[in-house]
C-alpha positions, 0 to 999 in steps of 0.5 A: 773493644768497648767505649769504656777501654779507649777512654780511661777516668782522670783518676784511672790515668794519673795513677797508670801513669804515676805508679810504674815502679814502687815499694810496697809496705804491708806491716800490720804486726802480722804476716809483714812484707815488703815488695819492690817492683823496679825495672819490670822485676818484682821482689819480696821479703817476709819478716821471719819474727813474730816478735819484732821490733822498730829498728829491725822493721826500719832497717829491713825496708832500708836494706830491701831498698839498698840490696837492689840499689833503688834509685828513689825519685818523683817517679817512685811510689811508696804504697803503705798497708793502713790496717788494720793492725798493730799500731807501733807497727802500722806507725813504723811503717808510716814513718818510713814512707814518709821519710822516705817520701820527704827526702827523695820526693816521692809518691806515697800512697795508702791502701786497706788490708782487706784490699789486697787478697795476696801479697804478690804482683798481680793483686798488687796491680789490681789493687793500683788499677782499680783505684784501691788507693789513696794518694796522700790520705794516711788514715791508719785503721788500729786494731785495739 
């Protein structure tokens, strides 16, 4: 064991201590899903429709959360694709995490399209232990 796996950064601690349970948003306009990892279990659903609209994005995230009766917090993280992408839907997205953030006083977090190789948990995490995140810095990157 090395030096480096006893003592952990500042940034290194507070994200292994503050992201334990979240909901990941990845909806750029293409290949969109949404992830929820709640009490060790993780779950996934794909949008089907390459032809989406706003309300069915809103009303997808919010009946995910629903389905597993969620119970958002200070302790829960939102992690939201910033792009780059389609620019209603990457607005969408936003929109829904940070309503979701000022109403339940969560977490929100956003990360790069290029960061995460695959939408499963395992990269998911790699993406949080790595720092590939950034807390409260929205920068949503558009494709034009």
């Amino acid at each position: 064991m090395s030096e480096y796996d006893l003592f952990w950064t500042k940034k290194e601690l507070i994200n292994k201590i503050m992201i334990k349970d979240f909901l990941i948003i990845s909806c750029t306009g293409k290949n969109d899903k949404i992830g929820l990892k709640i009490n060790n279990n993780f779950y996934v659903h794909d949008f089907q429709s390459k032809n989406q609209n706003n309300e069915i994005i809103v009303s997808t995230i919010l009946n995910f959360i629903d389905k597993y009766k969620v119970k958002i917090d200070k302790n829960f993280s939102i992690l939201v694709n910033n792009g780059p992408g389609s620019f209603s839907t990457i607005r969408v997205a936003l929109s829904v995490a940070k309503g979701i953030k000022i109403s339940n006083d969560s977490k929100i977090f956003g990360f790069k399209n290029s960061d995460l190789y695959e939408f499963n948990l395992e990269n998911i995490e790699i993406l949080i232990d790595k720092n590939l995140i950034e807390k409260n810095l929205i920068k949503p990157i558009y494709l034009s």
